[in-house]
C-alpha positions as CSV (number, residue, x, y, z in Angstrom):
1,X,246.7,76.4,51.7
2,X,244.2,76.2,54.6
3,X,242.0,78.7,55.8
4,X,239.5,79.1,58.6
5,X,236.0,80.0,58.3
6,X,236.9,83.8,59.2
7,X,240.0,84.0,56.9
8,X,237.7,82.2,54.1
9,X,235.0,84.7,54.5
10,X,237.4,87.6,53.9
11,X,238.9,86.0,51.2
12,X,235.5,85.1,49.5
13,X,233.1,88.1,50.2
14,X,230.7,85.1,51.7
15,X,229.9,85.8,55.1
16,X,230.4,83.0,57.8
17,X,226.7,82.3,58.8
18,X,226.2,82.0,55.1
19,X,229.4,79.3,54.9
20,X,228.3,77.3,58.1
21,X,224.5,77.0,56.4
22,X,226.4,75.9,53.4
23,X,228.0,73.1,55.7
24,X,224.4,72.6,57.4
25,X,222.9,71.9,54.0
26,X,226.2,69.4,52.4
27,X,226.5,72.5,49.6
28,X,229.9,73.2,51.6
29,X,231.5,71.2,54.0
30,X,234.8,72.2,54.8
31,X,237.7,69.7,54.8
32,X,238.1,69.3,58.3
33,X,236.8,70.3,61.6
34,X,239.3,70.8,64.7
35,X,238.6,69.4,68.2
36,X,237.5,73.3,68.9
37,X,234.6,73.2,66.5
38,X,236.2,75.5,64.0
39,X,236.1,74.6,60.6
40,X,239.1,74.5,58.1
41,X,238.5,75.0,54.2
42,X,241.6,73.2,51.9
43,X,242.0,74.1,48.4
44,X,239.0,71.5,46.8
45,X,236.6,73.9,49.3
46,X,237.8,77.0,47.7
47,X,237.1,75.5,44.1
48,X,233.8,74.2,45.2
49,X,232.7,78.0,46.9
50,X,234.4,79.6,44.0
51,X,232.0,77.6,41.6
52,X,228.9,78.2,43.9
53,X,229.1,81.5,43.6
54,X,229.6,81.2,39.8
55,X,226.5,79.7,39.4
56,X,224.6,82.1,42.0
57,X,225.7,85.0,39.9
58,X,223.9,83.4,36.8
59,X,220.5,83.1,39.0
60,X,220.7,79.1,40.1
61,X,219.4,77.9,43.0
62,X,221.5,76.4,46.1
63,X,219.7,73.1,45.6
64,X,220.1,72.8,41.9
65,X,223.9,74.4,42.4
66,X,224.5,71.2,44.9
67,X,222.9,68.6,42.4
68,X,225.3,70.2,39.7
69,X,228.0,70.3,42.3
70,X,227.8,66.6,43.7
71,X,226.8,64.9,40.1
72,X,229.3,62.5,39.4
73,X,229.8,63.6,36.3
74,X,230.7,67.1,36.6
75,X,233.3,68.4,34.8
76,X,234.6,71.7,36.4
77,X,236.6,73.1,33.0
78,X,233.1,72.8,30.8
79,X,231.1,74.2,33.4
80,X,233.6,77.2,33.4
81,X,233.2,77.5,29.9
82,X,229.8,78.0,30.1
83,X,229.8,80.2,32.8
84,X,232.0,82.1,30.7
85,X,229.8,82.2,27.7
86,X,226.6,82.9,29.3
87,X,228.3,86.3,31.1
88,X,229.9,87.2,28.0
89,X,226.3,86.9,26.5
90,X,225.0,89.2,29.4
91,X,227.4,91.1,28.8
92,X,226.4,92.0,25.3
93,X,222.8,92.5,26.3
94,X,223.8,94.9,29.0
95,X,226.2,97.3,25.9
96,X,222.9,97.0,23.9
97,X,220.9,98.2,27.1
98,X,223.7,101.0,27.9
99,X,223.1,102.1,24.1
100,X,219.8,102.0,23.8
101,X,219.4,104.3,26.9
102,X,222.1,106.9,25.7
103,X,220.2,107.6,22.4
104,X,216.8,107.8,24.7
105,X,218.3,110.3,27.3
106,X,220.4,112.1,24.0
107,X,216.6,112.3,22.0
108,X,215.1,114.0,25.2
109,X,217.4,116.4,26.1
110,X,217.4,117.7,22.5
111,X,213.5,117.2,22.5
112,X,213.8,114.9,19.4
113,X,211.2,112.2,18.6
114,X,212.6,108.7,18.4
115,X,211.0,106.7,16.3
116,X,209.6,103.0,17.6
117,X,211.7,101.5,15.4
118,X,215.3,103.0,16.6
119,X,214.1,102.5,20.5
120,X,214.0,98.3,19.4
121,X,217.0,98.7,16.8
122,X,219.8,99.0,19.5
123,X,218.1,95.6,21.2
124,X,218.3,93.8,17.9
125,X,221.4,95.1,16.7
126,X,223.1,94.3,20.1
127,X,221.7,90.4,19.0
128,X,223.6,90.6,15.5
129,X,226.1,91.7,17.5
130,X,226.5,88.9,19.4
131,X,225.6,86.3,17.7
132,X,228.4,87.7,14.6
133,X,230.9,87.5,16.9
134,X,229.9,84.2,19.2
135,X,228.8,82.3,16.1
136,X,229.6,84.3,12.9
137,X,232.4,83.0,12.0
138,X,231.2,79.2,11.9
139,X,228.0,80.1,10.5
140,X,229.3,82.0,7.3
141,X,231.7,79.1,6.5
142,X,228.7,76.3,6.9
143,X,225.9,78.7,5.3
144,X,228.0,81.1,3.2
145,X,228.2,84.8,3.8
146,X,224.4,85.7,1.8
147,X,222.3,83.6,4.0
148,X,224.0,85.2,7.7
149,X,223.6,88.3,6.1
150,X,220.0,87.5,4.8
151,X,219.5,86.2,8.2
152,X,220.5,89.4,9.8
153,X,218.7,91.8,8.1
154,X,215.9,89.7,8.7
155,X,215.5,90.1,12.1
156,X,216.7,94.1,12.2
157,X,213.0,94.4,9.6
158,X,211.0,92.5,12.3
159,X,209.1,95.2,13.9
160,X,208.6,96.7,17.4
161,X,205.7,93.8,17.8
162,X,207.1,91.0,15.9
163,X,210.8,91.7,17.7
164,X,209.2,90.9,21.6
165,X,206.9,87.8,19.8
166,X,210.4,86.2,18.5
167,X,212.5,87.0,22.1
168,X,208.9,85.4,23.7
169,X,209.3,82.2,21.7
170,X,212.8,81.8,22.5
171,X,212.0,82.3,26.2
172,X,209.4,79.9,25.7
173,X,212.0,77.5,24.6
174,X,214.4,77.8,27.1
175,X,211.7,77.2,29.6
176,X,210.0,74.2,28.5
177,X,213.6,72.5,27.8
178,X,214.7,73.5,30.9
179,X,211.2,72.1,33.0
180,X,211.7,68.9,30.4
181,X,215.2,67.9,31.7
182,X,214.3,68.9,35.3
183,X,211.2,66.6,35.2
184,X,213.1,63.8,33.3
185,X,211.1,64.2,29.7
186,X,212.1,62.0,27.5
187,X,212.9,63.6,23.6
188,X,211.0,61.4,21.9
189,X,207.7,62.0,23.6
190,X,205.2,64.6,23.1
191,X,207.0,67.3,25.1
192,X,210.0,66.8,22.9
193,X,207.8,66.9,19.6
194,X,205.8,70.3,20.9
195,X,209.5,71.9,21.9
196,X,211.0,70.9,18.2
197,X,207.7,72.7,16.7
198,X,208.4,75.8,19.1
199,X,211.5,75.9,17.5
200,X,211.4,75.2,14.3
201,X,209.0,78.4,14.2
202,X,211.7,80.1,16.2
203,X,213.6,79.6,13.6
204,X,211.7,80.7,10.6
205,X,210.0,83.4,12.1
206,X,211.5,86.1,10.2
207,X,210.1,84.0,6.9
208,X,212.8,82.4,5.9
209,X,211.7,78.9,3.6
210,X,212.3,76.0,6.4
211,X,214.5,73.5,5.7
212,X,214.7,70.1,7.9
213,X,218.4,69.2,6.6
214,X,219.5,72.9,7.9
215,X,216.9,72.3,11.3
216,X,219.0,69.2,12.0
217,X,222.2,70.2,11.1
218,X,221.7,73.7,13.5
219,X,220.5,71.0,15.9
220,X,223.6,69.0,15.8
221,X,225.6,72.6,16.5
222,X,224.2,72.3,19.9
223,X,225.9,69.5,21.7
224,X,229.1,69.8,19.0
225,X,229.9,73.2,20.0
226,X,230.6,74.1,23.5
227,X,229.6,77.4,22.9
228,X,226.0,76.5,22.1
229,X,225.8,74.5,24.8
230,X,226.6,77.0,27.4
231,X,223.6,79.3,25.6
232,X,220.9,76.3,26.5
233,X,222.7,74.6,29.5
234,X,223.2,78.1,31.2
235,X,220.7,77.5,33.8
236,X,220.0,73.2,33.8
237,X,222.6,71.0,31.9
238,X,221.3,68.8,29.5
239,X,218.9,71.2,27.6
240,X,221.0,71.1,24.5
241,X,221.1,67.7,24.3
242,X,217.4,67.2,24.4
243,X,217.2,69.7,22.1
244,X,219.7,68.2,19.6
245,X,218.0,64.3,20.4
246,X,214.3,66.0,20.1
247,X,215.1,67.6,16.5
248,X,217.2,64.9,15.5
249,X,214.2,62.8,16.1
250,X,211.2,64.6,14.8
251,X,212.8,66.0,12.1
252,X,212.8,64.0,9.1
């Protein structure tokens, strides 16, 4: 089906001087333009605008949407999947927000003191949560049941201070992989070694012994599971890779 600039601005929610700066700026062009100047939108434009605003409602910019976009190598049915991963992971942080302010509002208006430790234990529950039900069922059956449980009760004893220092280094992370793909790091140099160090105490910060067999094989999880790959491609694609390449490399 064909539609017009109006009809796909009705359709879409986008309005039309937002879809004729998308044609302006290549983001958008529409399949064809009539002798009258109005411009038509076949069904590839519809996929195209339906992924744009995909990618807007997960925070990326037009530019880097159109770089994703007009990559060669795009593959629409695995950028879906992450899209669907990283909203279902927003998702989850949003029930543990929701929570955490109903037992807030519920301690004031029976003028009860909540401790600091149940304000943070909704946040870091709402993490188990996820991660149980993303990951859980892969981890147990690599790691056995003892160590995800060990693991989760781990991070539920970090305290109020220790909690934001862990979700700071994972931040951390995200950032510096996502500023190495963007600049064209390579893994093997010394931003790939300083991002692997970052994360291997990411991942012993609740004291657990390190292991570099279990760092590597963790690492591997990255680009093998789509699902991991949407967590650290959800904003630039190619930042589980480099992860997976940098700990692959440095970790011996």
């Amino acid at each position: 089906m064909e539609y017009s600039i109006q009809q796909l601005s009705r359709l879409s929610g986008v309005s039309t001087r937002a879809l004729r700066w998308y044609d302006e700026t290549g983001l958008l062009k529409p399949s064809r333009v009539a002798p009258s100047g109005y411009r038509y939108y076949g069904p590839a434009q519809v996929d195209r605008l339906q992924d744009i605003l995909y990618y807007r409602a997960l925070g990326v910019e037009l530019a880097q949407i159109k770089a994703y976009l007009d990559d060669p190598s795009f593959d629409r049915l695995a950028a879906l999947r992450r899209h669907l991963c990283a909203l279902q992971a927003r998702q989850e942080q949003l029930g543990a927000l929701i929570r955490s302010l109903q037992q807030t509002i519920h301690a004031m208006e029976r003028s009860e003191n909540m401790s600091d430790e149940a304000k943070f234990n909704a946040f870091k529950r709402g993490v188990i949560n996820w991660h149980e039900e993303t990951y859980g069922k892969e981890a147990r059956k690599r790691y056995g049941d003892a160590q995800v449980d060990e693991a989760q009760a781990a991070v539920l004893r970090l305290t109020p201070e220790q909690y934001e220092a862990w979700t700071a280094l994972s931040r951390e992370i995200q950032q510096r992989l996502e500023a190495a793909v963007q600049a064209g790091r390579a893994f093997n140099g010394d931003e790939g070694r300083e991002i692997v160090s970052l994360h291997r105490r990411f991942l012993t910060f609740s004291g657990s012994a390190y292991d570099p067999a279990k760092h590597r094989g963790i690492a591997e999880l990255y680009t093998a599971d789509e699902r991991f790959t949407a967590y650290y491609d959800k904003n630039v694609p190619g930042c589980a890779r480099f992860l997976r390449d940098a700990v692959l490399y440095w970790v011996t």
